[in-house]
C-alpha positions as CSV (number, residue, x, y, z in Angstrom):
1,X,14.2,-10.8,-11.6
2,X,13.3,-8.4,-8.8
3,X,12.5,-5.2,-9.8
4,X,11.7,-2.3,-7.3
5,X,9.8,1.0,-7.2
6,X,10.1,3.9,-4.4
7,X,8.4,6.9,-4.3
8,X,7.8,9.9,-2.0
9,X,6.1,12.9,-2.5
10,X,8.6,15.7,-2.3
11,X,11.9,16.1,-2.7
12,X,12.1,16.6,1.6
13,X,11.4,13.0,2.1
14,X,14.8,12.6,1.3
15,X,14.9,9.9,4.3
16,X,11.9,8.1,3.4
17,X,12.8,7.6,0.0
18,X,16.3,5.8,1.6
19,X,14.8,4.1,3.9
20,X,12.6,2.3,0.9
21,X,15.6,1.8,-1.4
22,X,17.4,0.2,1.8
23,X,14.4,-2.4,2.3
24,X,14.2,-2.9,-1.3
25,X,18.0,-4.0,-1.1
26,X,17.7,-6.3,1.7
27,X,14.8,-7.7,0.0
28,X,17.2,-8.9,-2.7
29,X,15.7,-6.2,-5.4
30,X,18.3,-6.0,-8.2
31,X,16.8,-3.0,-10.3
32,X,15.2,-0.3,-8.3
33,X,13.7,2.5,-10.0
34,X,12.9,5.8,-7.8
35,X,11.4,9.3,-8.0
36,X,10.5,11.8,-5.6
37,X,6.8,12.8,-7.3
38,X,3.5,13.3,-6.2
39,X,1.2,10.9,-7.2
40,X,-1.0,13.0,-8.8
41,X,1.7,13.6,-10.9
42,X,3.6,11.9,-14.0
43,X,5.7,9.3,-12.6
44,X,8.5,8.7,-15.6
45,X,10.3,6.0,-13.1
46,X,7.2,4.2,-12.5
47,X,6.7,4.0,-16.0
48,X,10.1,3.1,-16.6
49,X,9.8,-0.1,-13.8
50,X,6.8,-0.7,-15.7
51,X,7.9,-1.2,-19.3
52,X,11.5,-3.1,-17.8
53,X,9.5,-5.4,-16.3
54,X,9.7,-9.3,-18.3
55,X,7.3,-12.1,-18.1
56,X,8.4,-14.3,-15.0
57,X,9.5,-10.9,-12.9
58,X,8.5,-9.8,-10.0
59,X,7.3,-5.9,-9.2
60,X,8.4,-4.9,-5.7
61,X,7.4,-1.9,-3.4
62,X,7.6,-1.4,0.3
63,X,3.6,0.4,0.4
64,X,0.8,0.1,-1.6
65,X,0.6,3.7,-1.2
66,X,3.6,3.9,-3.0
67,X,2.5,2.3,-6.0
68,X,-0.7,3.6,-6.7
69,X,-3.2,6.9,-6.4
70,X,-6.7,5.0,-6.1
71,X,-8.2,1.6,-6.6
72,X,-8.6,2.4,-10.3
73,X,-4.9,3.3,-10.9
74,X,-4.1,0.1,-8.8
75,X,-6.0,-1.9,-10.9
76,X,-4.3,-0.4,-14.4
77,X,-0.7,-1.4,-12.7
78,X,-2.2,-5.0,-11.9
79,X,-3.7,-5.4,-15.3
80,X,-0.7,-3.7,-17.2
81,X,1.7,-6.6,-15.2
82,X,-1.0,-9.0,-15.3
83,X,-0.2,-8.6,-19.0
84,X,3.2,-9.3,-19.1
85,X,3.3,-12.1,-16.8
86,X,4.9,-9.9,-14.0
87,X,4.1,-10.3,-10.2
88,X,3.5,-7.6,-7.6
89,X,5.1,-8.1,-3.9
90,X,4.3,-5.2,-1.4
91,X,6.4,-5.9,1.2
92,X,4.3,-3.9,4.1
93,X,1.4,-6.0,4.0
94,X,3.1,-8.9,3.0
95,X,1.5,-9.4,-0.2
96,X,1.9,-11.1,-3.3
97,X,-0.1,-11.4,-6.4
98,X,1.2,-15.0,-7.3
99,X,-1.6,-16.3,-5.1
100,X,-5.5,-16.2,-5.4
101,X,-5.7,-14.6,-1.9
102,X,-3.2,-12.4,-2.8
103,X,-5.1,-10.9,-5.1
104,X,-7.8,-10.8,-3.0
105,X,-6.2,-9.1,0.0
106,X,-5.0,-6.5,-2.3
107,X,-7.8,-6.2,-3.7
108,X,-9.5,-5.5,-0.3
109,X,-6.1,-3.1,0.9
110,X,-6.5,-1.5,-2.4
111,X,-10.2,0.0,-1.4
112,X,-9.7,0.4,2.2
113,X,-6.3,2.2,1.0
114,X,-8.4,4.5,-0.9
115,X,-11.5,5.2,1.7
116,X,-8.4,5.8,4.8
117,X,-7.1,8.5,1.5
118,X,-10.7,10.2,1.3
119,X,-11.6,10.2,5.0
120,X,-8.3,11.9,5.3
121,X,-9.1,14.6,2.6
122,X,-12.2,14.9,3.7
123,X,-11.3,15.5,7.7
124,X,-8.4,18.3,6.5
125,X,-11.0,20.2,4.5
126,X,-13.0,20.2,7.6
127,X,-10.6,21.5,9.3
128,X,-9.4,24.4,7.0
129,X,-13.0,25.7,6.5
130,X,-13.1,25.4,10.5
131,X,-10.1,27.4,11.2
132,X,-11.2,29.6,8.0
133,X,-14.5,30.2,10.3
134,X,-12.6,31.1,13.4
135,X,-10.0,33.3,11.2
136,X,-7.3,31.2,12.0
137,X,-6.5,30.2,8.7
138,X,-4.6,32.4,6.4
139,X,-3.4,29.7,4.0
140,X,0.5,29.3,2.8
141,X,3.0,32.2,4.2
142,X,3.6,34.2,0.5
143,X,7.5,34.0,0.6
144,X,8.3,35.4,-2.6
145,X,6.2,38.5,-1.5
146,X,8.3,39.4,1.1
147,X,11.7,38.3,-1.7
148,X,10.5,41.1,-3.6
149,X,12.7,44.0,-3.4
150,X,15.4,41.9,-3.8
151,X,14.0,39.6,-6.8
152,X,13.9,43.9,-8.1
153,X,17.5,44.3,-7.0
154,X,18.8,41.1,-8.7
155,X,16.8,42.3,-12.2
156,X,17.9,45.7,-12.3
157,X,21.7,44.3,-12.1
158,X,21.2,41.9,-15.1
159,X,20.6,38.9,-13.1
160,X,18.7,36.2,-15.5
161,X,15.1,35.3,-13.9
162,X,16.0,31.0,-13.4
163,X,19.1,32.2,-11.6
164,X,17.0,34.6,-9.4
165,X,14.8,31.7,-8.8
166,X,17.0,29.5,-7.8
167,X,19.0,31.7,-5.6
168,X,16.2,32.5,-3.5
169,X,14.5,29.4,-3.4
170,X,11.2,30.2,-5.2
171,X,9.5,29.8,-8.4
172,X,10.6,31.5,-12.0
173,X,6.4,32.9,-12.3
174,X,7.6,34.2,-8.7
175,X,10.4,36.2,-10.3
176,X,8.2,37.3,-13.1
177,X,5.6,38.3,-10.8
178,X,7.3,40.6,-8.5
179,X,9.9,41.7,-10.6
């Protein structure tokens, strides 16, 4: 069986997270599990794909970078499917684990996955302390902040903090904060 995994970071990647679940379908994937999470995070669907997955089934996602964090969380996914008998297809670098040199070419996407991740990291710290330097960098507009008098309005009239919150589009420790 096919078995698919998407992922995007945030919930406005709306499109990207389609645009894997199309591929996925025209690949012939016939269970997709999907989640819009950071990686960093928990990732309950990946899990989920994970533990569905039976010996003789194959693990499908359109990006390596989909799948995994770092070479060491790649690695745990391989092993864990390894385990089970289940193959890994990543369908951008046309890759499948089935192979010997499949495993070595992800092996070898894997790391240069992670070192393109930490050059990037690296290069936008860089860049904040430069614009820091130059005063050009003020870091994230506060937009409860400027919410606040009416986050006060709303309390004063009853209004519960979660409805505040999601009425104006911000946090519940926002409400609190500047209530």
């Amino acid at each position: 069986m096919l078995i698919g995994y998407s992922r995007t970071s945030t919930v406005d990647q709306k499109y990207g997270l389609a645009a894997q679940i199309e591929t996925l379908e025209k690949e012939g994937v016939e269970k997709i599990f999907s989640e819009q999470v950071s990686s960093v995070a928990k990732r309950p669907q990946l899990e989920s794909a994970l533990e569905f997955c039976r010996e003789g089934d194959v693990l499908v996602v359109t990006k390596l970078d989909r799948l995994a964090r770092s070479i060491h969380d790649l690695w745990q996914i391989v092993s864990r499917l390894e385990n089970k008998k289940v193959e890994l297809k990543i369908l951008d670098l046309n890759l499948d684990t089935a192979t010997p040199t499949g495993r070595l070419m992800l092996s070898m996407m894997g790391a240069l996955a992670q070192f393109e991740r930490e050059m990037l990291l690296e290069r936008q710290r860089e860049g904040i302390l430069r614009a820091k330097a130059e005063g050009k960098f003020k870091g994230r507009k506060p937009t409860a902040r400027e919410k606040q008098p009416e986050i006060q309005r709303m309390r004063a009239e009853g209004v519960k903090p979660d409805v505040i919150a999601a009425e104006l589009g911000i946090s519940r420790m926002s409400v609190y904060r500047y209530q």
